[in-house]
DRENKOL-861856 format. One line per 3 residues: number of its first residue (from 1); for each residue x, y, z of N, C-alpha, C. Coordinates in steps of 0.2 Angstrom, whole numbers, plus 5000, padded with zeros to 4 digits. Last residue first. Example, Ala and Ser with C-alpha at 12.3 -4.5 7.8 and 13.67 -1.06 7.14 Angstrom:
<sites>
2	5064/4989/5035/5068/4995/5036/5064/5000/5039  5066/4972/5039/5062/4978/5039/5066/4984/5039 .
</sites>
This chain:
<sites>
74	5463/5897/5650/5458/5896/5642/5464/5897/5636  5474/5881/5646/5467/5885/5649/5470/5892/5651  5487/5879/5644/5481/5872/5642/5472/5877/5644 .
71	5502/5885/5638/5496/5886/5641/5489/5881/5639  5515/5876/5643/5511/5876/5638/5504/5880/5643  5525/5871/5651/5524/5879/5651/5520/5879/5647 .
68	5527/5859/5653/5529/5862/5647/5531/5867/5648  5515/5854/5660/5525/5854/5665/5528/5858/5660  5505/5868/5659/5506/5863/5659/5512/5862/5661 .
65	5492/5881/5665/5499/5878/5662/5501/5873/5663  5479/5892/5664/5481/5885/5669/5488/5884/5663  5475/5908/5671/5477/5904/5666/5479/5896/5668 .
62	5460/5916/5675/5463/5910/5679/5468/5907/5671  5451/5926/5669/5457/5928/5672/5461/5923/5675  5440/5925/5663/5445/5920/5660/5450/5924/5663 .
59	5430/5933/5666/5433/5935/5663/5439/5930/5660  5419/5922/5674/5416/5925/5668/5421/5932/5665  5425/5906/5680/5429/5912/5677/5426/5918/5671 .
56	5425/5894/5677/5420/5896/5680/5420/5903/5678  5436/5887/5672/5431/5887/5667/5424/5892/5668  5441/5888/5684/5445/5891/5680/5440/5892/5673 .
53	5433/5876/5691/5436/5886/5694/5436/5887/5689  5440/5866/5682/5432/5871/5683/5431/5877/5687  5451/5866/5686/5450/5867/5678/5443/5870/5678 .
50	5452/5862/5697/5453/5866/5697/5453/5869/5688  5444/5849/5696/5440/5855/5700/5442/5862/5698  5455/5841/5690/5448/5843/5686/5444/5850/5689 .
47	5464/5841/5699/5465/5844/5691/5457/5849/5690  5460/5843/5715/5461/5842/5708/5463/5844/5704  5465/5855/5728/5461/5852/5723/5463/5848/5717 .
44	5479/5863/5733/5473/5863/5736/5467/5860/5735  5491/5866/5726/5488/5860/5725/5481/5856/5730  5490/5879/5727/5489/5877/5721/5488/5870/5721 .
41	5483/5890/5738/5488/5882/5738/5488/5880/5731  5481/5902/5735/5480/5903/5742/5486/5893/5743  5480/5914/5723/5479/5909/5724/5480/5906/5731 .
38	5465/5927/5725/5474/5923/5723/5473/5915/5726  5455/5938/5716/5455/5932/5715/5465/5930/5719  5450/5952/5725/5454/5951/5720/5456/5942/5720 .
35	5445/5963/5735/5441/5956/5732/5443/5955/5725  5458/5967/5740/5454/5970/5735/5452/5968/5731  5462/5958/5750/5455/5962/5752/5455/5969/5746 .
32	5457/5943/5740/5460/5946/5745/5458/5953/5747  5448/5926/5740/5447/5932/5737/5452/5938/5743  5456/5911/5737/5451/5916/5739/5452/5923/5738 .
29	5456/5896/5728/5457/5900/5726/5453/5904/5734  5459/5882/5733/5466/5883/5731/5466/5892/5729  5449/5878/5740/5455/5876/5745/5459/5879/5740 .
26	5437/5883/5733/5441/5887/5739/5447/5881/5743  5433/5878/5720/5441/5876/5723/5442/5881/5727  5419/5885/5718/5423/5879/5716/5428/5875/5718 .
23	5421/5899/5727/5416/5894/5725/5418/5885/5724  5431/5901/5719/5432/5902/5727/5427/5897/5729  5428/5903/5707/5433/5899/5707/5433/5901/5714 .
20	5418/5914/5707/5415/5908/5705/5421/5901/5707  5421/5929/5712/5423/5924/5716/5418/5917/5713  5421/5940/5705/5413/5937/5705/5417/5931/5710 .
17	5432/5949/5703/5429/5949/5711/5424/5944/5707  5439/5953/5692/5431/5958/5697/5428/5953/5701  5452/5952/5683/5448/5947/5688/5443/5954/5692 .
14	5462/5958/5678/5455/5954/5674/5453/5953/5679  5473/5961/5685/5468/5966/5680/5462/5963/5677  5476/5949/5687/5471/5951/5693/5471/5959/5690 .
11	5475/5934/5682/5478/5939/5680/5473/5944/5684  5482/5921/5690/5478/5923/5691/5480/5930/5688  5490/5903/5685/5491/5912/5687/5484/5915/5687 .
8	5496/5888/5689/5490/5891/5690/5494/5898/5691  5506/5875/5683/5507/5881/5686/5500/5884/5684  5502/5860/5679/5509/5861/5683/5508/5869/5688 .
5	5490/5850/5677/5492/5858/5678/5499/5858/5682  5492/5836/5664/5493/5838/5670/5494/5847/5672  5482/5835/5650/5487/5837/5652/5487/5838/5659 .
2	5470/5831/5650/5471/5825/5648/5480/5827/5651  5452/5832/5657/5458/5835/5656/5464/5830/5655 .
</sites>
């Protein structure tokens, strides 16, 4: 990853709960109790880790954003 993550969103009409990015970055992602994806610390992990949560993602519910506002993921 070549751009720093500034801001992490979770679109939680996307997200079904597979929790692979709770897996990955349980320090930044858990599941709430409408086993729904939130974010919990945003800077609870890495870039890269949190970039693979977010890779992990079998709806691409995790957007990641740059200092820009650029979206950099997915």
């Amino acid at each position: 990853m070549t751009k720093k993550i500034a801001k992490i969103e979770v679109d939680r009409d996307a997200c079904i709960g597979a929790a692979p990015c709770v897996t990955v970055a349980p320090g930044v992602f858990q599941l709430d109790e409408e086993n729904k994806a939130i974010i919990v610390d945003a800077k609870g992990a890495d870039d890269d880790t949190i970039t693979l949560a977010a890779e992990s993602c079998p709806v691409q519910a995790i957007k990641l954003f740059d200092e820009d506002g650029e979206q950099i993921f997915p």
